[in-house]
Each structure stands twice: as structure tokens, then as C-alpha cells.
LUMSE-359384 format. One line per field, with one value per atom (N, C-alpha, C, CB): residue in three letters; residue number from 1; z, x, y; chain; atom name. Coordinates in nm, 3 decimals, decimal comma, always signed. Glycine has a CB too. Layout:
N
r [Ala	...]
k [NUM	...]
w [Z	...]
u [X	...]
v [Y	...]
c [A	...]
a [CA	...]
END
This chain:
124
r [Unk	Unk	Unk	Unk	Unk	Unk	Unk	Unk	Unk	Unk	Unk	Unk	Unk	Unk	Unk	Unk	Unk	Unk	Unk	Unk	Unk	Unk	Unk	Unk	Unk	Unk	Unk	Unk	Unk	Unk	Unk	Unk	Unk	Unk	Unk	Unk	Unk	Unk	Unk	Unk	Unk	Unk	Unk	Unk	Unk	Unk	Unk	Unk	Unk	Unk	Unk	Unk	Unk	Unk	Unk	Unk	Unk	Unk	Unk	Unk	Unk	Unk	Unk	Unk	Unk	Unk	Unk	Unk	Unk	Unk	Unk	Unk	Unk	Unk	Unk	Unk	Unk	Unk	Unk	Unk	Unk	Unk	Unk	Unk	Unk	Unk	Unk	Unk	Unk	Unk	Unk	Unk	Unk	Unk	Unk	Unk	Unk	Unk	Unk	Unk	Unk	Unk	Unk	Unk	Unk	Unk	Unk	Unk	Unk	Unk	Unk	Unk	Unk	Unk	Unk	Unk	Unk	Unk	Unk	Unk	Unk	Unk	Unk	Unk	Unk	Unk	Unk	Unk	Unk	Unk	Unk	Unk	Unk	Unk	Unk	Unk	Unk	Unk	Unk	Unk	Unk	Unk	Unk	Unk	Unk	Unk	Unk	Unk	Unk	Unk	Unk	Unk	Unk	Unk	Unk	Unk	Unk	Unk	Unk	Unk	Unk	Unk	Unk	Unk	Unk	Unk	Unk	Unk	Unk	Unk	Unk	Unk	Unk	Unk	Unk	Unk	Unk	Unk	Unk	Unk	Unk	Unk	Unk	Unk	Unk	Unk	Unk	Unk	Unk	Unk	Unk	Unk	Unk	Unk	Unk	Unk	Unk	Unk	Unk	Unk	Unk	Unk	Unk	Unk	Unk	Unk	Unk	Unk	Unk	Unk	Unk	Unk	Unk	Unk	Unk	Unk	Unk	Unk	Unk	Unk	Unk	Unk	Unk	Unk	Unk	Unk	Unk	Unk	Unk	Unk	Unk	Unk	Unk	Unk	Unk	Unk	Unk	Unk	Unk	Unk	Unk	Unk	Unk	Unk	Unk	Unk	Unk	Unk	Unk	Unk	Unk	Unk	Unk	Unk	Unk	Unk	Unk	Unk	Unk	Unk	Unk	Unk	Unk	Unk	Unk	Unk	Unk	Unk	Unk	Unk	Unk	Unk	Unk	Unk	Unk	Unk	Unk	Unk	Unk	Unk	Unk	Unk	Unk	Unk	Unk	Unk	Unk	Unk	Unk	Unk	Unk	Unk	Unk	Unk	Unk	Unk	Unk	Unk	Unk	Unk	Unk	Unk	Unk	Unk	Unk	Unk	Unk	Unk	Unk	Unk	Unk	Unk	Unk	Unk	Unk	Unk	Unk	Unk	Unk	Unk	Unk	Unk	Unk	Unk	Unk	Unk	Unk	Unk	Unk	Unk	Unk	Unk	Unk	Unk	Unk	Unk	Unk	Unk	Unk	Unk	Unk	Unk	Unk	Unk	Unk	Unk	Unk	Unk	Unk	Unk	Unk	Unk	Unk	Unk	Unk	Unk	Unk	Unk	Unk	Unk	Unk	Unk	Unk	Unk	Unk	Unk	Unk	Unk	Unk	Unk	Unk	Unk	Unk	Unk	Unk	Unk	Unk	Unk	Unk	Unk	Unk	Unk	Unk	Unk	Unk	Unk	Unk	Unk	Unk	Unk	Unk	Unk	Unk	Unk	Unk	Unk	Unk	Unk	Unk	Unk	Unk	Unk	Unk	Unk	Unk	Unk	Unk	Unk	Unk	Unk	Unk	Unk	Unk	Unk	Unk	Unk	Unk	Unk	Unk	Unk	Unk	Unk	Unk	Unk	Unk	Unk	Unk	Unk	Unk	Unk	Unk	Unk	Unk	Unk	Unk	Unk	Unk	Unk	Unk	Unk	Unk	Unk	Unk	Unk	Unk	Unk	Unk	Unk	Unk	Unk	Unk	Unk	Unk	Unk	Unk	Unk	Unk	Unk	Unk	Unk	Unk	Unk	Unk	Unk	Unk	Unk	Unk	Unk	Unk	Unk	Unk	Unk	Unk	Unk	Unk	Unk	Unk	Unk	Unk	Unk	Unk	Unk	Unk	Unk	Unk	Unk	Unk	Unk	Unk	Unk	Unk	Unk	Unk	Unk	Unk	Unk]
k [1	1	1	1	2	2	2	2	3	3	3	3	4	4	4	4	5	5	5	5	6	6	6	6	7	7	7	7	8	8	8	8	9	9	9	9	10	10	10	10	11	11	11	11	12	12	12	12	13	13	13	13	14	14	14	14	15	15	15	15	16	16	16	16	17	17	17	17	18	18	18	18	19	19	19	19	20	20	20	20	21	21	21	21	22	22	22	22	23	23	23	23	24	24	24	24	25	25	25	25	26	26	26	26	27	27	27	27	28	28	28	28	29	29	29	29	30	30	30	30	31	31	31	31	32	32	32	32	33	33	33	33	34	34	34	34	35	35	35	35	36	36	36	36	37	37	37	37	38	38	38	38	39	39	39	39	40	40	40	40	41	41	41	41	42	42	42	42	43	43	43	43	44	44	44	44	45	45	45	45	46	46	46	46	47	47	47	47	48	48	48	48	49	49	49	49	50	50	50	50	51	51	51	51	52	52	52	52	53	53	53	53	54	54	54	54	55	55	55	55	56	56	56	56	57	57	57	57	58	58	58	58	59	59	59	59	60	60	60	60	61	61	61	61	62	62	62	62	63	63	63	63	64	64	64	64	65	65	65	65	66	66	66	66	67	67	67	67	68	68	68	68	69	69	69	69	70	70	70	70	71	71	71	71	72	72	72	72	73	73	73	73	74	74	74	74	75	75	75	75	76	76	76	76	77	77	77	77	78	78	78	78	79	79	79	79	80	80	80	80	81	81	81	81	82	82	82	82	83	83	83	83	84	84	84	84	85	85	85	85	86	86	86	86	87	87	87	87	88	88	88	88	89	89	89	89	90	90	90	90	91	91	91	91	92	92	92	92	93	93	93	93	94	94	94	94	95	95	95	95	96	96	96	96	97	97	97	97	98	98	98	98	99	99	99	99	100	100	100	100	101	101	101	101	102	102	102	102	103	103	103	103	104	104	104	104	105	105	105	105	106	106	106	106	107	107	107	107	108	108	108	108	109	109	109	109	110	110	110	110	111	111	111	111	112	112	112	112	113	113	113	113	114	114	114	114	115	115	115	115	116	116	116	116	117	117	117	117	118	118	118	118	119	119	119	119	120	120	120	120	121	121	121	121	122	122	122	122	123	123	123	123	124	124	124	124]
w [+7,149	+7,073	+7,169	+6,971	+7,105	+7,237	+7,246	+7,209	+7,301	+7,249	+7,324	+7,281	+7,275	+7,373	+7,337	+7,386	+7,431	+7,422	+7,471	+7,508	+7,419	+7,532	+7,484	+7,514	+7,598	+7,645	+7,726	+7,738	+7,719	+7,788	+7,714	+7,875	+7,567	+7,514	+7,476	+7,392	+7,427	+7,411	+7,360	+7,560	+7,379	+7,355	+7,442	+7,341	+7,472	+7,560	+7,529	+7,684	+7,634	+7,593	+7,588	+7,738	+7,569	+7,558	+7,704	+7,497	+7,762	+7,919	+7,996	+7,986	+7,953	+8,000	+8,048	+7,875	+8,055	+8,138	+8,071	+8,355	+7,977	+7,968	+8,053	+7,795	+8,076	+8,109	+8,005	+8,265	+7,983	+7,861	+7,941	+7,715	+7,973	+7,986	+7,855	+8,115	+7,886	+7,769	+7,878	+7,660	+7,814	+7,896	+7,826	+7,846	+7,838	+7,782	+7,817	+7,858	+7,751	+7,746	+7,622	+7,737	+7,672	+7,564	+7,656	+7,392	+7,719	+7,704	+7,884	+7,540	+7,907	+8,056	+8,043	+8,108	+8,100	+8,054	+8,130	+8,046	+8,208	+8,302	+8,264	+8,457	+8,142	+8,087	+7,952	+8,057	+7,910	+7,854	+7,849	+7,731	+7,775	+7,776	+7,685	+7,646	+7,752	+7,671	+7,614	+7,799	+7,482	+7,476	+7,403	+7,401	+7,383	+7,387	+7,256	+7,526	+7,136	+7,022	+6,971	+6,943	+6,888	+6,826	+6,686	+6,900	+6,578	+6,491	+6,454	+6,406	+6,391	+6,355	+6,215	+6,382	+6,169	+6,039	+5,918	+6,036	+5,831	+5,734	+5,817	+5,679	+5,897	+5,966	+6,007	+6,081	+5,975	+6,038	+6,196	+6,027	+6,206	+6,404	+6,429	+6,394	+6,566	+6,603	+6,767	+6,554	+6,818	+6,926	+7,050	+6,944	+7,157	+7,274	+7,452	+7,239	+7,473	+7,568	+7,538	+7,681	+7,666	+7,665	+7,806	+7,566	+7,861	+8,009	+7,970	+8,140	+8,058	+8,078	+8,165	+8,115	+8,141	+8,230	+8,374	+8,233	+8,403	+8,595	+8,617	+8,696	+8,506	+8,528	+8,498	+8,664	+8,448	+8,481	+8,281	+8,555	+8,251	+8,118	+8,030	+8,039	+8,121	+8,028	+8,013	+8,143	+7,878	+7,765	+7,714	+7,593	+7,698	+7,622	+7,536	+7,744	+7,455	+7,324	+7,397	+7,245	+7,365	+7,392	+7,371	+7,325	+7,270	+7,276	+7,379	+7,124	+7,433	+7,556	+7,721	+7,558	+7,682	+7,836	+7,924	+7,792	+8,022	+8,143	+8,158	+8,142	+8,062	+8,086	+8,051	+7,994	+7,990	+7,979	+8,102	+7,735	+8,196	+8,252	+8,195	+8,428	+8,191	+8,171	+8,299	+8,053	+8,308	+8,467	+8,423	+8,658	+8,460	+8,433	+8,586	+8,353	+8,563	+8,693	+8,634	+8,800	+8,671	+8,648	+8,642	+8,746	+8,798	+8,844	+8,799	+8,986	+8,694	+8,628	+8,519	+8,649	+8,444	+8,312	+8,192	+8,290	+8,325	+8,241	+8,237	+8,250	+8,127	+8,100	+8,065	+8,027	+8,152	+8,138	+8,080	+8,292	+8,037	+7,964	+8,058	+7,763	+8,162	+8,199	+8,122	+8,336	+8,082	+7,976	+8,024	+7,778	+8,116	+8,126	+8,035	+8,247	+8,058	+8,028	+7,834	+8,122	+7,775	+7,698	+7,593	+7,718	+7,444	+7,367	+7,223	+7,370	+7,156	+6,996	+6,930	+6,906	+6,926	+6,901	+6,896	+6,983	+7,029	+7,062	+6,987	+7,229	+6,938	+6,876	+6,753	+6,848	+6,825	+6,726	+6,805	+6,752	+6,679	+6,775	+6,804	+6,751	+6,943	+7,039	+7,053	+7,209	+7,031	+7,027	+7,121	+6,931	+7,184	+7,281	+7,224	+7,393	+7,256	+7,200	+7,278	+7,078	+7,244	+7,382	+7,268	+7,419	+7,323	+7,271	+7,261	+7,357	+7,204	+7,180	+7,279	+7,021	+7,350	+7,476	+7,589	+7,437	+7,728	+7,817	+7,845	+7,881	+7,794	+7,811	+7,736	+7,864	+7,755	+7,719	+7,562	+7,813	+7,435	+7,273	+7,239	+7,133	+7,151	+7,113	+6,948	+7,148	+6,940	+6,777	+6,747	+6,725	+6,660	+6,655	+6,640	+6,565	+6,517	+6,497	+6,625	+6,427	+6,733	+6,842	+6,958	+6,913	+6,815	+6,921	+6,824	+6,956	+6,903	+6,779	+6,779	+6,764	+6,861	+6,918	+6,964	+7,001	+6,847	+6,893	+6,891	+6,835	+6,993	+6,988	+6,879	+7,016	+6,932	+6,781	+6,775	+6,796	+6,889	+6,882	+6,918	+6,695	+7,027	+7,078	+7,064	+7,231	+7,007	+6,944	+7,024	+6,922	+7,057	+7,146	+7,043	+7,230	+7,105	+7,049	+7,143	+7,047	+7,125	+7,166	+7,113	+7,119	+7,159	+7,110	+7,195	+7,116	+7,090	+7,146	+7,195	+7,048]
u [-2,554	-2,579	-2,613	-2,692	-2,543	-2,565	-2,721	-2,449	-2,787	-2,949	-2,883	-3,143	-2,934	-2,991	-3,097	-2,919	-3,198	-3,320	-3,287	-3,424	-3,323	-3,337	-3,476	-3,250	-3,479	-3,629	-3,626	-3,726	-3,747	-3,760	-3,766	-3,659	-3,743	-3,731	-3,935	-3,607	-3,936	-4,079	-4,071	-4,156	-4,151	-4,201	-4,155	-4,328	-4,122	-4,162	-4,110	-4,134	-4,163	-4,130	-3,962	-4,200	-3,945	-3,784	-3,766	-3,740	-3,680	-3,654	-3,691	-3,749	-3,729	-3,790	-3,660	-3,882	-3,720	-3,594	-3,643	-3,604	-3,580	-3,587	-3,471	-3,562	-3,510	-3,403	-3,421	-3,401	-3,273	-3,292	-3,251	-3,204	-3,300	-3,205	-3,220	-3,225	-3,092	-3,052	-3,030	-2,895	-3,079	-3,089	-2,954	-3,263	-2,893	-2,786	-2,815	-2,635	-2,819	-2,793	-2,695	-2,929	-2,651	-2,566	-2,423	-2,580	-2,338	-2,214	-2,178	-2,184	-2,102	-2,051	-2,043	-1,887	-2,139	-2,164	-2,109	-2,292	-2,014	-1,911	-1,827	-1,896	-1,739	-1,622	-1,622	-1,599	-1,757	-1,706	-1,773	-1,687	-1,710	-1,755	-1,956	-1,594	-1,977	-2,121	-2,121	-2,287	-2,178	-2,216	-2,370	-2,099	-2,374	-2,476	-2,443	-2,519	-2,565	-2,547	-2,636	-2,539	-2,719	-2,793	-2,797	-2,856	-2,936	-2,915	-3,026	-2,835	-3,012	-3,174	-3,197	-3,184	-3,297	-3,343	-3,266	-3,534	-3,157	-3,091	-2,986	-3,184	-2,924	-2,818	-2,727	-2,868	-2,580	-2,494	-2,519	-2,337	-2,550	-2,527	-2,380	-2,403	-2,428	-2,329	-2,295	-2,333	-2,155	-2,170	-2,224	-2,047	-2,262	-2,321	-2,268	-2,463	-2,252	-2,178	-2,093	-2,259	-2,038	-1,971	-1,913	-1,863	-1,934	-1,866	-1,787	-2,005	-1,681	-1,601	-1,652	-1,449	-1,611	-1,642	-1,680	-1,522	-1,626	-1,634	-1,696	-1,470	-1,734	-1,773	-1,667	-1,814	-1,579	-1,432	-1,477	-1,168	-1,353	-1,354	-1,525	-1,294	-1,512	-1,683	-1,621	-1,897	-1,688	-1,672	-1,838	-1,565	-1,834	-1,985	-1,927	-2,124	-1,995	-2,036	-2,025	-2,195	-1,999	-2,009	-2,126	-1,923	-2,179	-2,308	-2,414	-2,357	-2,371	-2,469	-2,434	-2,498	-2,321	-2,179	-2,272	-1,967	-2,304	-2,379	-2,503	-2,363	-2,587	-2,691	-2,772	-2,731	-2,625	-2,709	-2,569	-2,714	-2,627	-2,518	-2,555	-2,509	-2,418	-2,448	-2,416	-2,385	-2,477	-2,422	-2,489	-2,486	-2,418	-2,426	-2,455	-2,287	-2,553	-2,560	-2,569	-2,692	-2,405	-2,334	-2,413	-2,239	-2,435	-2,537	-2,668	-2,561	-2,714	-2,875	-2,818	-3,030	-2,681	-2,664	-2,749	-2,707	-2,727	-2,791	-2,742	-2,881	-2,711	-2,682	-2,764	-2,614	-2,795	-2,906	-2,826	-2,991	-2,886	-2,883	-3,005	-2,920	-2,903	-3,003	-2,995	-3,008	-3,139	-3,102	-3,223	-3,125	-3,121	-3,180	-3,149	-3,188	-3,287	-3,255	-3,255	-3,052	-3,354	-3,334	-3,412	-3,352	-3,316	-3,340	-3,409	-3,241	-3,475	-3,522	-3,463	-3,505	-3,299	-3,177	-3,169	-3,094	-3,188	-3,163	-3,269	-3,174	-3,396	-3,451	-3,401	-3,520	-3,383	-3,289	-3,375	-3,064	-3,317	-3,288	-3,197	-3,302	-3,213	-3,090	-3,038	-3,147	-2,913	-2,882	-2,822	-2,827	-2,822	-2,694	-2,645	-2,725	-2,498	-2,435	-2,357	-2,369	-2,261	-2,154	-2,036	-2,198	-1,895	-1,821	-1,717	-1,783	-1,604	-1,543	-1,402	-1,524	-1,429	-1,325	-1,359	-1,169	-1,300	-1,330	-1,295	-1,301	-1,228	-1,277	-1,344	-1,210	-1,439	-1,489	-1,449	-1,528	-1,529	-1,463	-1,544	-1,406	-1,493	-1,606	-1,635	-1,560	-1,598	-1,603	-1,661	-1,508	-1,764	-1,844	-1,785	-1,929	-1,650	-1,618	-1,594	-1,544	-1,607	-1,506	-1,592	-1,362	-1,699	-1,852	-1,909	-1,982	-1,962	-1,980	-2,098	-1,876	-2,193	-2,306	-2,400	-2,280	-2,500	-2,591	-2,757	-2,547	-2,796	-2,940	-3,039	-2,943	-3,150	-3,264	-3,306	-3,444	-3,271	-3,311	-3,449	-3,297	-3,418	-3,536	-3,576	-3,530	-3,686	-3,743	-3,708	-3,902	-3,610	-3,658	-3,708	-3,497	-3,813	-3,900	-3,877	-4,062	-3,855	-3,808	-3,904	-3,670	-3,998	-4,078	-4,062	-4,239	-4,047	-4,043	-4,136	-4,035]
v [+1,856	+1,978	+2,091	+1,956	+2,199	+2,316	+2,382	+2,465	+2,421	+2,530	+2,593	+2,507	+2,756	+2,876	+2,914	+2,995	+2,951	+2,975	+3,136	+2,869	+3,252	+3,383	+3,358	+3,566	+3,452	+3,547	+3,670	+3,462	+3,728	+3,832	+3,983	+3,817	+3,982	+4,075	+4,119	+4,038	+4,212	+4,288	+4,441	+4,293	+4,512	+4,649	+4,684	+4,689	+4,817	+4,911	+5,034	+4,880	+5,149	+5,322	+5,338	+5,450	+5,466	+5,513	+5,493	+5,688	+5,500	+5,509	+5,370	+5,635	+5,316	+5,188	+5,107	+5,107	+4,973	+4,873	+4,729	+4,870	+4,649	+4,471	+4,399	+4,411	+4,277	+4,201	+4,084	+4,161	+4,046	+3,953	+3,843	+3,981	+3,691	+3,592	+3,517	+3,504	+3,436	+3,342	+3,216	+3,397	+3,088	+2,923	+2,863	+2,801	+2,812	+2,735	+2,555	+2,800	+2,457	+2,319	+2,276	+2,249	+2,133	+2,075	+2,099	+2,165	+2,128	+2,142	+2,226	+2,237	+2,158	+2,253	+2,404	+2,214	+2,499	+2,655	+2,713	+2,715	+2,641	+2,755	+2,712	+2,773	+2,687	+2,674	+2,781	+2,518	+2,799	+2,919	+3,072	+2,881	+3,156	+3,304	+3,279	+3,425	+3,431	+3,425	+3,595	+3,377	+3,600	+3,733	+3,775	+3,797	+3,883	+3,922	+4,020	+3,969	+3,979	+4,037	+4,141	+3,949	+4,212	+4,220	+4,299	+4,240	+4,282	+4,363	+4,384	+4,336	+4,524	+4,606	+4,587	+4,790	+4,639	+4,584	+4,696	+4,582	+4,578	+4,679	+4,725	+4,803	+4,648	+4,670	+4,531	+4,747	+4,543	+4,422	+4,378	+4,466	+4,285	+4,180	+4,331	+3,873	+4,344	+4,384	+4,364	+4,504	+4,387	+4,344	+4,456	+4,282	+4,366	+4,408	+4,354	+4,363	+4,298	+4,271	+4,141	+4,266	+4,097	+3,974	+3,928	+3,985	+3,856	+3,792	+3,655	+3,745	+3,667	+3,499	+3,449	+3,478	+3,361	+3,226	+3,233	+3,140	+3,332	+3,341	+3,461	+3,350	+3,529	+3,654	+3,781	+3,651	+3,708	+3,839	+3,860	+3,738	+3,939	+3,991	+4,064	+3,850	+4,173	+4,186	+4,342	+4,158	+4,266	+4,403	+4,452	+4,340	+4,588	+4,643	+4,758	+4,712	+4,751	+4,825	+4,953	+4,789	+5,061	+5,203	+5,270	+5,267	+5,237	+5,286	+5,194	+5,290	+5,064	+5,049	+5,091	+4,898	+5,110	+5,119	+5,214	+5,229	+5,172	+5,257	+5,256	+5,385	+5,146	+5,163	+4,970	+5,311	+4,917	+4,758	+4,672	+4,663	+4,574	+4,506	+4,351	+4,528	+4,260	+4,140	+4,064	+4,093	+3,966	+3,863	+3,749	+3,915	+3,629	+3,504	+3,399	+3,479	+3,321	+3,222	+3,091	+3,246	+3,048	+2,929	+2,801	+2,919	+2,844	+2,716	+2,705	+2,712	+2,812	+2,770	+2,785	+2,863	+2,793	+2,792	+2,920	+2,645	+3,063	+3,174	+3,236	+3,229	+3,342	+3,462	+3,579	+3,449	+3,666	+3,761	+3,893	+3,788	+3,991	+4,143	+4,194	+4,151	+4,325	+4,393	+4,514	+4,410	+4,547	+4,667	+4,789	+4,604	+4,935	+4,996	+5,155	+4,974	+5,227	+5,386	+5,357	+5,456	+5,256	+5,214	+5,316	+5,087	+5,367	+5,422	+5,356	+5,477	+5,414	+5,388	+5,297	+5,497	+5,380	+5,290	+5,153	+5,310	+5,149	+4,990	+4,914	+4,949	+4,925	+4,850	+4,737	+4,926	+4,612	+4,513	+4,377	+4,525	+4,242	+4,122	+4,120	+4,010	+4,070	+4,051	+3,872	+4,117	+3,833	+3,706	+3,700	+3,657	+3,607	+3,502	+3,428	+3,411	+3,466	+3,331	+3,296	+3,328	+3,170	+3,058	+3,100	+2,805	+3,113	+3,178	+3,016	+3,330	+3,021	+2,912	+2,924	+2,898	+2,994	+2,976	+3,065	+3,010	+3,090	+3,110	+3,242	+3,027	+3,332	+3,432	+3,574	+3,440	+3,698	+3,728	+3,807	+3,756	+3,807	+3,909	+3,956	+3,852	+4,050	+4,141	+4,116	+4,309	+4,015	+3,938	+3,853	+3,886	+3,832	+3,708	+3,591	+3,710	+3,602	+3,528	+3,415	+3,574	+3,473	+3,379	+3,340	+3,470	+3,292	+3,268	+3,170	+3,429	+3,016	+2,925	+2,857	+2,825	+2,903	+2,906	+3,024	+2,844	+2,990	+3,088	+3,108	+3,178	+3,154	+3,194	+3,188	+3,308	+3,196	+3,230	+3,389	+3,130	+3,425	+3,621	+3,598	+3,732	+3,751	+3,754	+3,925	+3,684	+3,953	+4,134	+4,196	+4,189	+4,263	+4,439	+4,546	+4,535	+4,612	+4,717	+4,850	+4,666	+4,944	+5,092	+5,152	+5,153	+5,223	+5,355	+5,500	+5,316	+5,560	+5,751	+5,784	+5,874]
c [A	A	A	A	A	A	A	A	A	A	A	A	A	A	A	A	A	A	A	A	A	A	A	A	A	A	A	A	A	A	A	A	A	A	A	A	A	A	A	A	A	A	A	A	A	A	A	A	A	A	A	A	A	A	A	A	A	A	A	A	A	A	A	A	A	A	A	A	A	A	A	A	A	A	A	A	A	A	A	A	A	A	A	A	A	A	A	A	A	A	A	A	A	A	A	A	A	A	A	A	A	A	A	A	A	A	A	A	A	A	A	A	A	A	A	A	A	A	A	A	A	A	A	A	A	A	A	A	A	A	A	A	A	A	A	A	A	A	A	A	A	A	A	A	A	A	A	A	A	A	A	A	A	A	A	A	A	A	A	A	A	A	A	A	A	A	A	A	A	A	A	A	A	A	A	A	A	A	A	A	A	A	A	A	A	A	A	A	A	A	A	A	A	A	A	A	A	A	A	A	A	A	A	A	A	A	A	A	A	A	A	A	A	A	A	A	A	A	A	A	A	A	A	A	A	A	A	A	A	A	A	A	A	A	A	A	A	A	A	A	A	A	A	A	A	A	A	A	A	A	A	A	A	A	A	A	A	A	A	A	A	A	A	A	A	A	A	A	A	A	A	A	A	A	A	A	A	A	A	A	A	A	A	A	A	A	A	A	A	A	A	A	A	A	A	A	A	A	A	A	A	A	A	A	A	A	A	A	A	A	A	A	A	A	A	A	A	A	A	A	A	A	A	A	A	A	A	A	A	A	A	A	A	A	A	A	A	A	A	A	A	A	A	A	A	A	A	A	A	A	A	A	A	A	A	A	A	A	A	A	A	A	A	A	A	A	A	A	A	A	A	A	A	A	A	A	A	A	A	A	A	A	A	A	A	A	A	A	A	A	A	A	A	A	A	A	A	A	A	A	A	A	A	A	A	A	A	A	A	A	A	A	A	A	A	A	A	A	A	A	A	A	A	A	A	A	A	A	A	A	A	A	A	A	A	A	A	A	A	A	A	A	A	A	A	A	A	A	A	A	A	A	A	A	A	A	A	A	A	A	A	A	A	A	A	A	A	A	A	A	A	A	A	A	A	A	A	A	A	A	A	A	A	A	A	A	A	A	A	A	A	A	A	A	A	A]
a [N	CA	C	CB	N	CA	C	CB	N	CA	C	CB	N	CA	C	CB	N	CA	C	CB	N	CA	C	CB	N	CA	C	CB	N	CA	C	CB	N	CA	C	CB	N	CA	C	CB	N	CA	C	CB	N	CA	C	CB	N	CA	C	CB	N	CA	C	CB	N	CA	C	CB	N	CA	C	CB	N	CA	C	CB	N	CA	C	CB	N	CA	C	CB	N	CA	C	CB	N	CA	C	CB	N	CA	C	CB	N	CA	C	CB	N	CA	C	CB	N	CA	C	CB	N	CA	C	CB	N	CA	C	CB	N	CA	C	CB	N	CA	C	CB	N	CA	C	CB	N	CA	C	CB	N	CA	C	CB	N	CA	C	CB	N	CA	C	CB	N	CA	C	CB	N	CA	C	CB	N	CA	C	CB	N	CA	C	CB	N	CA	C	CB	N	CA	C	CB	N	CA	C	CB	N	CA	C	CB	N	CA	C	CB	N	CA	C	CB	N	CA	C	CB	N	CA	C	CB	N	CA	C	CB	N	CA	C	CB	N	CA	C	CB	N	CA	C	CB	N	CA	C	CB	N	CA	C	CB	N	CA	C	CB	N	CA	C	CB	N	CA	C	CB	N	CA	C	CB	N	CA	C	CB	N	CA	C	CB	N	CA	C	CB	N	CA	C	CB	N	CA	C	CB	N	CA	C	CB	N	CA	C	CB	N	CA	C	CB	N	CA	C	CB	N	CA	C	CB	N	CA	C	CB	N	CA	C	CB	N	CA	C	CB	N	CA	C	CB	N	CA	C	CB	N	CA	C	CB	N	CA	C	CB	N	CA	C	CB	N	CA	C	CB	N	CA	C	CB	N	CA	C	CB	N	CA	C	CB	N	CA	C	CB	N	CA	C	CB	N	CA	C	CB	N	CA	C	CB	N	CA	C	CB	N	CA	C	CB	N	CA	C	CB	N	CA	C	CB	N	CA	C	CB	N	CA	C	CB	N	CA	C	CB	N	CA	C	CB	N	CA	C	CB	N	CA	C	CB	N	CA	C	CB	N	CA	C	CB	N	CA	C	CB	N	CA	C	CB	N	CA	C	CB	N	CA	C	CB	N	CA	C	CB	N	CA	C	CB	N	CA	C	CB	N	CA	C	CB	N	CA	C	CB	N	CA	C	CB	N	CA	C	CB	N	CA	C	CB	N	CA	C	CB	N	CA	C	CB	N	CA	C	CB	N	CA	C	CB	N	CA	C	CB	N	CA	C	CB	N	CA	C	CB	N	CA	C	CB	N	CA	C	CB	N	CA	C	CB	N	CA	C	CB	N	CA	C	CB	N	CA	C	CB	N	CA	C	CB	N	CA	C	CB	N	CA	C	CB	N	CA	C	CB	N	CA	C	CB]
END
């Protein structure tokens, strides 16, 4: 059975900086893509990043593009969200999920495993 555990999410001011990792067990985690979800309260999951397998195919959301990066370390089976220059906006849970093939989408559907969410909090 697959887990992801993230962590790392919390409070902090507008402008601020989290890093999110996500743990992966259950299943060889360099065979497939990982992304990075979240959703605010009274709002649809929506997407947020995404990496393949090797690191190639990463896609982000436009409204995070330039200010969140994703990177994955194979060999500890993590996928982190660095999330800087961070706005109000962004206040959501943020999910990880393991995608059902190897390289990176911007569709949930094509993600079959996922996280428990972890709070980001944004204040003005």
C-alpha cells in the first residue's frame, strides 16, 4: 500500500517562504511522476505543480510559476514544494500525490495516490 506523509506546511506572513516535503513508501518512487495539489476552503483541489520521474516534465500552475519550485530526491523517496514570495492566496491544503505513470499532468485524474494535506496559512 502506497503512504504519503507531507509536512512542513504552517503559518506565516505574505512574502514569507514554506517548504513542503512529501515521504513516499509502498511502491518504487522513481518510476513515477509526483504532484503537488491544493485547495482552499469553498474551493475545488486544484493543481500546483508536477515532476516526472527523473525530474524532467514539470509543470506549475500560473498563478504559482516563479515563485513555488518542485524537486524530488529519488534516493530518499521525496518530493518537496519550495514555496516562495508567498501570498494570502495561497492559503489552502496542500496534497501530494504519486501519479499513475511516469511522466509529469496537470490532472488529478492521472494521479492515484494521495496525501492527507498539510495547512498552509498566508496572512497580510
Amino acid at each position: 500500500q502506497v503512504q504519503l506523509v507531507e509536512s512542513g506546511g504552517g503559518m506565516v506572513q505574505a512574502g514569507g517562504s514554506l517548504r513542503l516535503s512529501c515521504a513516499a513508501s509502498g511502491r518504487t518512487f522513481s518510476s513515477y511522476a509526483m504532484g503537488w495539489f491544493r485547495q482552499a476552503p469553498g474551493k475545488e483541489r486544484e493543481f500546483v505543480s508536477s515532476m516526472g520521474r527523473s525530474g524532467g516534465s514539470t509543470y506549475y500552475a500560473d498563478s504559482v510559476k516563479g515563485r513555488f519550485t518542485i524537486s524530488r530526491t529519488n534516493a530518499k523517496n521525496t518530493v518537496y514544494l519550495q514555496m516562495n514570495s508567498l501570498k494570502p492566496e495561497d492559503t489552502a491544503v496542500y496534497y501530494c500525490a504519486q501519479a499513475m505513470r511516469s511522466t509529469g499532468s496537470t490532472f488529478a485524474r492521472d494521479y492515484n495516490y494521495w496525501g492527507q494535506g498539510t495547512q498552509v496559512t498566508v496572512s497580510s
